[in-house]
VEXBA-662295 format. One line per 3 residues: number of its first residue (from 1); for each residue x, y, z of N, C-alpha, C. Coordinates in Angstrom, 2 decimals, decimal comma. Layout:
NUM) X/Y/Z/X/Y/Z/X/Y/Z; ...
end
This chain:
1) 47,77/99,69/77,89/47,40/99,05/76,65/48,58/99,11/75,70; 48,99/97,88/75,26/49,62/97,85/74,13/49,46/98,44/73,37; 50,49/98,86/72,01/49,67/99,51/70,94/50,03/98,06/69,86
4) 49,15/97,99/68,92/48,97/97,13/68,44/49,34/96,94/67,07; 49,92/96,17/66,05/50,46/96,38/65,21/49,42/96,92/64,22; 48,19/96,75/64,68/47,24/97,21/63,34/47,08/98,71/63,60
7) 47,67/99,47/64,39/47,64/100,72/64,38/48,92/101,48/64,60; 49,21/101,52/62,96/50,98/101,93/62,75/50,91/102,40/61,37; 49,97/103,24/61,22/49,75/104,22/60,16/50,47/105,50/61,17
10) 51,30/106,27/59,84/51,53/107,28/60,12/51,27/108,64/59,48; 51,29/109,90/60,10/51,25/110,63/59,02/51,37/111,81/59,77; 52,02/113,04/58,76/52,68/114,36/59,82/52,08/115,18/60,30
13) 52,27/116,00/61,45/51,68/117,61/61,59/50,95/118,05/60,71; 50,15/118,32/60,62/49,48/119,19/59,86/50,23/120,95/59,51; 50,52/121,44/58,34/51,10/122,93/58,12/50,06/123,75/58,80
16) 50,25/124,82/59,16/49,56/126,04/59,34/49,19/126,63/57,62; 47,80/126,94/58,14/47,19/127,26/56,96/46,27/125,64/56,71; 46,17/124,39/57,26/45,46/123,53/57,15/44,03/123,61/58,51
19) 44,36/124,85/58,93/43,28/124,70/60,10/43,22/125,96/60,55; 42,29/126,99/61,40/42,06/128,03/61,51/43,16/128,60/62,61; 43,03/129,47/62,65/44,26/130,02/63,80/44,19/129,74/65,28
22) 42,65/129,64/65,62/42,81/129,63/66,87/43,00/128,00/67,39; 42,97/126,62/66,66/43,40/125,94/66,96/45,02/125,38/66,92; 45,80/126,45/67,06/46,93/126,33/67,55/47,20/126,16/68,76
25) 46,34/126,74/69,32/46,22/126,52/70,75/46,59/124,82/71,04; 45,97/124,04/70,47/46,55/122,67/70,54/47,58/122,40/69,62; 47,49/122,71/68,16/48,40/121,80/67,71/49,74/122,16/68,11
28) 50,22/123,59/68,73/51,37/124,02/69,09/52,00/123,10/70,74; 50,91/122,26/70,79/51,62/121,05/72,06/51,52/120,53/71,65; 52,08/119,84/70,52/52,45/118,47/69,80/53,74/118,74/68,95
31) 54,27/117,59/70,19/55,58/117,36/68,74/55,33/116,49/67,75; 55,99/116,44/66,68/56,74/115,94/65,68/56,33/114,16/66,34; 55,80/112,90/66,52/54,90/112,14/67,63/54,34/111,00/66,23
34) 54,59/110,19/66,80/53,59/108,67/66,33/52,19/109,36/66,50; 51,55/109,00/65,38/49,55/109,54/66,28/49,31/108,83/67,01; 49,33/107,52/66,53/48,74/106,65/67,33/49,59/105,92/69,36
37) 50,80/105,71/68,73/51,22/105,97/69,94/50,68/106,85/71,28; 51,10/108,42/70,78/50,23/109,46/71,63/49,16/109,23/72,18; 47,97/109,28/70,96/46,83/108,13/71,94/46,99/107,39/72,41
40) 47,61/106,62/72,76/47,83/105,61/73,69/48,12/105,66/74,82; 49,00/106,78/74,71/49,98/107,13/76,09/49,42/108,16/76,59; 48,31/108,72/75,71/47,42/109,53/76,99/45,82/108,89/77,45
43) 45,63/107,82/76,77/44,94/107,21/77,52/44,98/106,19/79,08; 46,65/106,28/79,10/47,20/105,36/80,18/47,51/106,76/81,30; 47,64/107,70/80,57/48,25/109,21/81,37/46,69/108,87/81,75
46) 45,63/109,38/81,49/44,38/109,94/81,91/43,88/108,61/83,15; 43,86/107,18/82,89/43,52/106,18/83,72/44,45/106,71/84,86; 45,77/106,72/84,95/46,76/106,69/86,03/46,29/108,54/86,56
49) 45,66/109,08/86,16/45,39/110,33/86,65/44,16/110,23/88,01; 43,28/109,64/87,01/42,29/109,20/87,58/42,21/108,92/88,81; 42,69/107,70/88,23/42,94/106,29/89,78/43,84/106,89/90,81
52) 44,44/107,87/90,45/45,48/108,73/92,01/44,62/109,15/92,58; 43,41/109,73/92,57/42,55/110,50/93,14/41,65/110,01/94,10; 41,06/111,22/95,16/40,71/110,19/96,32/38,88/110,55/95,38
55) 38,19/109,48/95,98/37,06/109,31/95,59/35,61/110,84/95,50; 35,15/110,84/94,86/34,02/112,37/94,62/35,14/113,14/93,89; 36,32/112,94/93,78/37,05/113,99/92,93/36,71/114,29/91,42
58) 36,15/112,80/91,19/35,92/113,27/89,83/34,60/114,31/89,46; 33,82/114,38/90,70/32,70/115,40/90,70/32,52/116,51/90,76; 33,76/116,87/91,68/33,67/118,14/91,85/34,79/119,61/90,66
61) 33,90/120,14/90,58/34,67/121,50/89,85/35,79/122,52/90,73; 36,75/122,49/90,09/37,65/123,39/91,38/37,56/124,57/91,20; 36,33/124,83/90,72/35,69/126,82/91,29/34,12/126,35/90,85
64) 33,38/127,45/91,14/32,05/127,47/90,33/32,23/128,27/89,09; 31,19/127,09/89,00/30,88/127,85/87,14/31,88/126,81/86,47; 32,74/126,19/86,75/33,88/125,12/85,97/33,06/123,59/86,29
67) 33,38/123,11/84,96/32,94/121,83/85,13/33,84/120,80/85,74; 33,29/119,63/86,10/33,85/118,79/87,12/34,87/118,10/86,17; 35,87/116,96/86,52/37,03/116,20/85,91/36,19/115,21/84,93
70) 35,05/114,81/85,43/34,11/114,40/84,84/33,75/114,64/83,36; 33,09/115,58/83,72/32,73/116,51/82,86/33,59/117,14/81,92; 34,63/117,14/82,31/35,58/117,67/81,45/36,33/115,79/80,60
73) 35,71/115,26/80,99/36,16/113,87/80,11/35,38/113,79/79,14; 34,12/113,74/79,54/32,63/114,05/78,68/32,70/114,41/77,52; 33,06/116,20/77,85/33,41/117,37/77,13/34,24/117,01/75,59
76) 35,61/115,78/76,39/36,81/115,50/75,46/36,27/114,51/74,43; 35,59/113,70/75,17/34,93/112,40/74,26/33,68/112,69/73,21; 33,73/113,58/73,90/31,95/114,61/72,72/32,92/115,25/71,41
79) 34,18/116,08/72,18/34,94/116,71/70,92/35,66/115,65/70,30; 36,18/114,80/70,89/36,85/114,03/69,74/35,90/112,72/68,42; 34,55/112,50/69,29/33,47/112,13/68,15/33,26/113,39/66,92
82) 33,56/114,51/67,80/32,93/115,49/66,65/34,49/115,73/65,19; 35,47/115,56/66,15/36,58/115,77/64,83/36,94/114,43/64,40; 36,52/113,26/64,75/36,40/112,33/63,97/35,81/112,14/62,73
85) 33,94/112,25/63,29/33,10/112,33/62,09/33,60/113,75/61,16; 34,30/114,52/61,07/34,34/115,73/60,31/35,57/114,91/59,59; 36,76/114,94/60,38/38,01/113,91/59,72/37,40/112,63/58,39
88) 36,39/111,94/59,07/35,99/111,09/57,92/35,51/111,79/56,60; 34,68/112,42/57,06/33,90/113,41/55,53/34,90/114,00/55,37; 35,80/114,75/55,44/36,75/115,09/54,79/37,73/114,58/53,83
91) 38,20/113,27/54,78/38,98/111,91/53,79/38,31/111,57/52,67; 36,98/111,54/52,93/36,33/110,91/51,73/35,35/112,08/50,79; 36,03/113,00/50,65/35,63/113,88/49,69/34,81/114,51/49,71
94) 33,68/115,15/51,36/32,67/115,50/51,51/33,26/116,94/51,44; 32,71/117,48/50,35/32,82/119,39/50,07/31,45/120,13/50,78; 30,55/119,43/51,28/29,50/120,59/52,35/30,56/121,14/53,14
97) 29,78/122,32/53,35/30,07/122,80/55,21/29,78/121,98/55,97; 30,59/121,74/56,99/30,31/120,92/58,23/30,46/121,65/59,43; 29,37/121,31/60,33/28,54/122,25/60,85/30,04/122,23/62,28
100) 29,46/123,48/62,78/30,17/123,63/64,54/29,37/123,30/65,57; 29,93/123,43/66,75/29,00/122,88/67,61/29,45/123,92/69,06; 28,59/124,40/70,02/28,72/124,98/70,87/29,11/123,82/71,90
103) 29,90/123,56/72,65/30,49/122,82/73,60/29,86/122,87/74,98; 29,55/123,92/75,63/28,79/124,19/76,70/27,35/123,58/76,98; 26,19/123,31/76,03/25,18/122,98/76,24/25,29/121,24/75,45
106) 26,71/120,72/74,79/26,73/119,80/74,86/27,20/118,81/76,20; 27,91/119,66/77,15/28,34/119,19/78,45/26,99/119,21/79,20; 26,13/119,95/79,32/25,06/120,28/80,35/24,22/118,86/79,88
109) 23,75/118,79/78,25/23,33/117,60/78,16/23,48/116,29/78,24; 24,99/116,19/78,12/25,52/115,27/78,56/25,42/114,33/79,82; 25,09/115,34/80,64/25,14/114,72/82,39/25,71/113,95/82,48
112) 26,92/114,54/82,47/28,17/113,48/82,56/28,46/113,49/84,41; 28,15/113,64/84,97/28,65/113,10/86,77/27,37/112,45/86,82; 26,30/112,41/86,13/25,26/111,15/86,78/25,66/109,66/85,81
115) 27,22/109,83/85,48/27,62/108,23/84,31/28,58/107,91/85,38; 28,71/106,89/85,39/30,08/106,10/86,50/31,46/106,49/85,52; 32,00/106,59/86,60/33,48/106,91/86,08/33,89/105,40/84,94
118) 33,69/104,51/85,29/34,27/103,53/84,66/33,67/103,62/83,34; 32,62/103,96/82,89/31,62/104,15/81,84/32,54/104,87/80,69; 32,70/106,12/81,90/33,09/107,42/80,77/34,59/107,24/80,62
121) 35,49/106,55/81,31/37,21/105,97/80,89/36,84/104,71/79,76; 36,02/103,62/79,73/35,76/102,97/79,25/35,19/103,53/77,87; 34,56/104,82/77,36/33,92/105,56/76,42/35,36/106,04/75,71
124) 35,88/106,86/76,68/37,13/107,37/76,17/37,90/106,36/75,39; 38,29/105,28/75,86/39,61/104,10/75,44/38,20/103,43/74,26; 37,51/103,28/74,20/36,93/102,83/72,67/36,70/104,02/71,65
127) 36,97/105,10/72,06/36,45/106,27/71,28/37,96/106,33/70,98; 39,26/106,02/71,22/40,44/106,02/71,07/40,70/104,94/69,99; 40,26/103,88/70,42/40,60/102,54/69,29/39,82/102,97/67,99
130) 38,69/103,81/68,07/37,73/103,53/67,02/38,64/104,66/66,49; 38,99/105,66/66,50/39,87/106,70/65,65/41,42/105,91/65,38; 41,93/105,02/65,72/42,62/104,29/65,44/42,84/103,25/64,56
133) 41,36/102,42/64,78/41,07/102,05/63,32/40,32/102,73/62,40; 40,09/103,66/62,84/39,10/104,64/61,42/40,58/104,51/60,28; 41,66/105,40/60,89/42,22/105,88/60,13/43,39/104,71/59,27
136) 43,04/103,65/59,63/43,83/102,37/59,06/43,39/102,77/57,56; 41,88/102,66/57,77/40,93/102,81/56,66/41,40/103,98/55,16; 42,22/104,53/55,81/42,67/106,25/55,14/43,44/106,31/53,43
139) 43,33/105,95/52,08/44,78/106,16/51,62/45,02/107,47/52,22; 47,00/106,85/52,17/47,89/107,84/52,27/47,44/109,65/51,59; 46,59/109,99/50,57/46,45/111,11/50,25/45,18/111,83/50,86
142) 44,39/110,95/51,42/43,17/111,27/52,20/43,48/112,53/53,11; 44,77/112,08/53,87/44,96/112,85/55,19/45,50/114,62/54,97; 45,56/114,35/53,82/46,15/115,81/52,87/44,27/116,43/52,65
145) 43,60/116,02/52,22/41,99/116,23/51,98/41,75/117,50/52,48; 41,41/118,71/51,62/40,37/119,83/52,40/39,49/119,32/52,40; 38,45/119,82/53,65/37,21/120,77/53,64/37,02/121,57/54,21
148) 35,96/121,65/54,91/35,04/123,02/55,49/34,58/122,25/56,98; 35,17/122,96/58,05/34,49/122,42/59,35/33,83/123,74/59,91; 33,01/123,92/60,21/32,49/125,58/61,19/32,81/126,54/60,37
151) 32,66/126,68/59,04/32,82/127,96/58,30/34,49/127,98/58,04; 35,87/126,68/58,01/36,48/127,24/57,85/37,49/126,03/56,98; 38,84/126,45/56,01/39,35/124,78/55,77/39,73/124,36/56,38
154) 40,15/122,79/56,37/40,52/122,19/57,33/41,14/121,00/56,60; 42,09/120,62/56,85/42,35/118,90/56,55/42,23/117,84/57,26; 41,89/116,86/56,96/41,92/115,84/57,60/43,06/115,73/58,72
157) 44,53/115,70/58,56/45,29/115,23/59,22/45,23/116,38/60,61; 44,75/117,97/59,92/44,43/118,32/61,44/43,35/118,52/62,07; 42,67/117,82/61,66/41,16/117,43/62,59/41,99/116,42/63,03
160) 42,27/115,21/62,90/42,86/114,22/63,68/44,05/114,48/64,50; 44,86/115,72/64,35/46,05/116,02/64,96/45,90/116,96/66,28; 44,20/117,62/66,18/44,08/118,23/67,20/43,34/117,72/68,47
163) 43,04/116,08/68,15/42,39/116,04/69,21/43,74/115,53/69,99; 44,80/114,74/70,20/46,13/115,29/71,44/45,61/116,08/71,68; 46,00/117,73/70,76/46,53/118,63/71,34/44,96/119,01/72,04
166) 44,09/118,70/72,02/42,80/119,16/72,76/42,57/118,05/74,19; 43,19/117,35/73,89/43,25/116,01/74,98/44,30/116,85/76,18; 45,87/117,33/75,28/46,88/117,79/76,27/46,27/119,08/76,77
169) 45,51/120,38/76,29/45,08/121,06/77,22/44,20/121,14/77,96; 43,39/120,02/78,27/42,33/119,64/79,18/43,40/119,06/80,28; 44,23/117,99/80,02/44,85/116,94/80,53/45,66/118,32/82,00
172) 45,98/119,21/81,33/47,48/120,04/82,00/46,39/120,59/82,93; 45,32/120,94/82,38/44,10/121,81/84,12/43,74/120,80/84,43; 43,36/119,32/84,69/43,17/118,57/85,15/44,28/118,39/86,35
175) 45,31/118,35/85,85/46,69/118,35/86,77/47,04/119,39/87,32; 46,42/120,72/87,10/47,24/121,89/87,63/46,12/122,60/88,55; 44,54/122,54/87,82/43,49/123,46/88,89/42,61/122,62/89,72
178) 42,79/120,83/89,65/41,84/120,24/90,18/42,32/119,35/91,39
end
C-alpha cells in the first residue's frame, strides 16, 4: 500500500514521563520514524509474514498455553482500538480516568482462529487507515494533551506512538518463536 498524501501529519516521540514506565518496553523500539509511514511498512511486513507461511500456521501456538499467530493479530487489533479510542479522548480534552483492560480474556473472547485469516489482515489494514485518518483530524497541540489511561498520565502522542512499538514486539516472536 501506498502511503497516501492525506496521511503526512507528523509528530515526535513522545518524552519519558508522557507514559508509564513499563511501556518502554515498546516505545524504546522506535526510532526517531514518520508515524504514519511505519504503519504502513508494518502492515506490508505483517501481510509478507503471513503469506510465507505454510497453511494451519496461523493456528497453531508454538508451545501451550501461547496463543496462536492468529490470535496474536487479534490481540494487536483489540490493543490498538483500545489506544486509539483513549488517544482520541485525550486529544480532545477528556480529563476522566480511562479505564484498562485485561488482554487475556479479551483474546479468549475474541475467538480469533474461528475468523479467516483474510478477515483479521483485512481488520488490521482498516484499523491502520482509520488511526491514520483519526489523527489528520488532530491540531498540532492535541498530540502534546494529558490524561489518565489505567490509573496513569499519558499523552496522546504516546498512546499513538506505542502501538509500532506494540505491533514491533509481537511482530519479532512472530518471527523468532513461531
Amino acid at each position: 500500500m501506498e502511503p497516501s498524501h492525506f496521511y503526512m501529519k507528523t509528530f515526535s516521540l513522545p518524552s519519558k514521563g508522557e507514559y508509564p514506565p513499563y511501556y518502554e518496553t515498546y516505545i524504546s523500539k522506535l526510532a526517531e520514524a514518520n508515524f504514519s509511514d511505519l504503519l504502513l511498512l508494518q502492515l506490508e511486513q505483517l501481510k509478507t509474514l503471513f503469506s510465507s507461511k505454510p497453511a494451519g500456521w496461523e493456528n497453531t501456538p508454538y508451545a501451550p498455553g501461547k496463543w496462536s499467530p492468529k490470535e496474536v493479530l487479534g490481540h494487536c487489533i483489540d490493543t490498538e482500538r483500545i489506544m486509539t479510542f483513549r488517544a482520541l479522548c485525550i486529544a480532545r480534552g477528556e480529563k476522566k480516568l480511562l479505564p484498562g483492560f485485561d488482554q487475556d480474556p479479551y483474546v479468549v473472547q475474541g475467538q480469533f482462529n474461528a475468523v479467516s485469516l483474510d478477515d483479521l489482515l483485512a481488520d488490521f489494514e482498516m484499523q491502520r487507515q482509520a488511526i491514520l485518518s483519526m489523527i489528520q483530524t488532530f491540531p498540532e497541540a492535541s498530540f502534546q494533551e494529558i490524561g489518565s489511561a489505567n490509573g496513569n498520565p499519558m499523552s496522546t502522542r504516546a498512546l499513538l506512538w506505542i502501538i509500532p512499538g506494540h505491533f514491533m514486539h509481537h511482530f519479532e516472536v512472530l518471527q523468532q518463536a513461531y
